[in-house]
C-alpha positions, 0 to 999 in steps of 0.5 A: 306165598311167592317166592323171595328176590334175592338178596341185592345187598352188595348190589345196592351198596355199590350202586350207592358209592357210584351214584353218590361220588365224594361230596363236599365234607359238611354234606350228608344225605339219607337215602333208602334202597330196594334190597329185596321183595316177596310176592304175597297175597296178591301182592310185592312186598318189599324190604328197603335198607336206610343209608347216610352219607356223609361227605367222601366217607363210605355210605352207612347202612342205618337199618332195614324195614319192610316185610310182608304185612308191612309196606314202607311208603314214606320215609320223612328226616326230621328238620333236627335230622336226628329222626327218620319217620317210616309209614309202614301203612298201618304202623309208624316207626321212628329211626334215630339216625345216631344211635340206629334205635328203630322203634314202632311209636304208632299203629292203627287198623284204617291204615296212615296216609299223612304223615309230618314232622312239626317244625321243632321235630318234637312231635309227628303229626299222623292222619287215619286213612279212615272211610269215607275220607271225611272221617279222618283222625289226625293225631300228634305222637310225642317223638320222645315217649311216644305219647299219642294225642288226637288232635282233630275229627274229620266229623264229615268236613269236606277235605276232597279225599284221601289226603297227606301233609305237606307241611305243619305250622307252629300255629296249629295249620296243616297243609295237604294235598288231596291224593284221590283226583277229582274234577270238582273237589279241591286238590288241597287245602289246610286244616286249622287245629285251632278252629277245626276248620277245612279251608282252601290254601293259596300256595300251588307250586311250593311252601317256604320252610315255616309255611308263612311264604308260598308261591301262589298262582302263575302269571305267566305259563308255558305248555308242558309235555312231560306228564303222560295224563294230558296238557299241563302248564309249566310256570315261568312267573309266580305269584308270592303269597302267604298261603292262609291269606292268600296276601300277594307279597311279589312275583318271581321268574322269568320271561319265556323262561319255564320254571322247574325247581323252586327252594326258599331261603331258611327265612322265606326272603328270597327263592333259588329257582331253575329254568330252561326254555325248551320245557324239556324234562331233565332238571340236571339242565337248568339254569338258575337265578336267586330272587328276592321277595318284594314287587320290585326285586329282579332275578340274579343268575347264579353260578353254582346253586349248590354254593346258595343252598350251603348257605342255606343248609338245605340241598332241596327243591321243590318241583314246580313242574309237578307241584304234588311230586315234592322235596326234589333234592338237586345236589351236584348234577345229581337229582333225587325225588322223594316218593311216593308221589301221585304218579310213577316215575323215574325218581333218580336222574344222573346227567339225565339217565336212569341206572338200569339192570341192577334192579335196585330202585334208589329213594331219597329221604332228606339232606343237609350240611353239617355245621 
């Protein structure tokens, strides 16, 4: 067994008032920071605290997870934000944000690899990571009592690998993205509950908040240079689409103009978007535009995006410069990503620049203003 980081406890909680300044009052974040980590068994394993902010208040410690056998990779608010899912690999904790309750409602030996809330956040929605990948188990966990129900059988369907959700219908569709990259498989799809089916989705670069309205394929790209695994495109004019169907609802974007941010409204009318022209790789400088969805709606520069997504009570976006690297929160020139996702990156930018030398490495988990 190595030998234990210190401690960075005091650390972290300064980097946090530093890089979260006094927000309006009604907005709140979860976030997670590295604390500590042991080297075991060939691996690091580490020891993340969960934080709240709320407005200018100082930032809360809610609780730490992680230890050795136990590696957190996803961390998931419930759309009530009165839940935080925490995937420790083989087992599945719910945090109450309220009462700081931490308590371990799922475990399995294959190890979870998607992960969900519903859209009343009754209930988590939880994949095995079973071999072959076409023996998945998806199960449904009663967030109240803990209850586990299993809801689907890969029964060798083919879903392309190792997969985890983007998103859970109320009408029993499950969207995924496939994490295990292939040049002939689909880089995702949906399950549908109802017919134990695997098909392809029509949504690439974002789903709206019920996962009735996606942006389908590009129109109109530009070439991209931010990713170190090849040339890629950049979106700039997308398709509107329901994403089971693949019904064309409209277009949204701009000319000449490379798309990186992309948030639905709560009803799936309009999209908040950001853009620049340079293709460059910092989204803290973007310009962005509102528009609504229909075949003949325009693009409305909009001042301040933060006023739109206040409206909306949902200070998110998704990447559409990197479509698996999803819920970018983008709030007052500060830019958290979520994690994991498929490839390493930076995951905090402020005005550009990534703090360094303090070795506490800052995860957003969700976000949302009080009423």
């Amino acid at each position: 067994m190595g030998a234990d980081v210190p401690s960075m406890t005091a650390s972290a909680f300064n980097l946090s008032q530093e890089i979260l300044p006094a927000y309006p009052s009604n907005l709140v974040l979860t976030y997670v920071l590295l604390e500590s980590k042991v080297n075991a068994r060939e691996r690091g394993w580490p020891t993340y605290s969960i934080w709240i902010k709320k407005g200018a208040a100082p930032p809360e410690r809610l609780a730490a997870v992680g230890k050795e056998g136990e590696y957190p990779t996803q961390f998931i608010l419930s759309p009530d934000h009165q839940y935080i899912a925490i995937n420790l690999e083989k087992k599945l904790q719910l945090l109450n944000v309220r009462t700081k309750e931490l308590r371990t409602v799922f475990a399995t030996d294959t190890g979870i690899i998607g992960l969900a809330f519903s859209s009343d956040s009754s209930h988590v929605w939880v994949s095995d990571n079973s071999t072959p990948a076409t023996h998945f188990l998806i199960h449904s966990v009663d967030v109240a009592s803990g209850k586990d129900t299993l809801a689907a059988k890969g029964d060798n369907k083919i879903i392309g690998g190792d997969f985890w959700f983007k998103q859970v219908r109320a009408d029993g569709i499950i969207f995924y993205d496939v994490l295990t990259y292939s040049e002939t498989g689909p880089d995702g799809g949906y399950f549908d509950l109802r017919t134990q089916e695997v098909h392809e989705d029509h949504a690439v670069y974002g789903l709206s908040e019920d996962g009735k309205v996606g942006l389908g394929d590009a129109v109109e790209s530009i070439p991209g240079h931010c990713s170190e695994f090849g040339p890629y495109t950049v979106p700039m004019i997308v398709r509107v689409v329901e994403p089971v169907t693949g019904e064309v609802l409209g277009t949204i974007g701009r000319h000449n103009e490379a798309m990186h941010l992309v948030a639905f409204s709560p009803d799936g009318t309009q999209v908040l978007f950001g853009t620049n022209t340079n293709v460059d790789c910092v989204y803290t400088k973007l310009t962005f535009y509102l528009q609504t969805i229909q075949s003949d709606s325009f693009p409305v520069l909009v001042s301040d995006p933060n006023v739109v997504l206040e409206q909306w009570n949902k200070p998110r976006f998704t990447n559409a410069n990197d479509p698996t690297n999803t819920d970018t929160i983008a709030v007052h020139n500060i830019v958290l990503g979520t994690w994991p996702s498929k490839t390493a990156r930076p995951i905090l930018q402020v005005s550009g620049s990534v703090p360094n030398g303090t070795g506490t490495l800052v995860l957003a988990i969700g976000g949302y203003y009080l009423e």
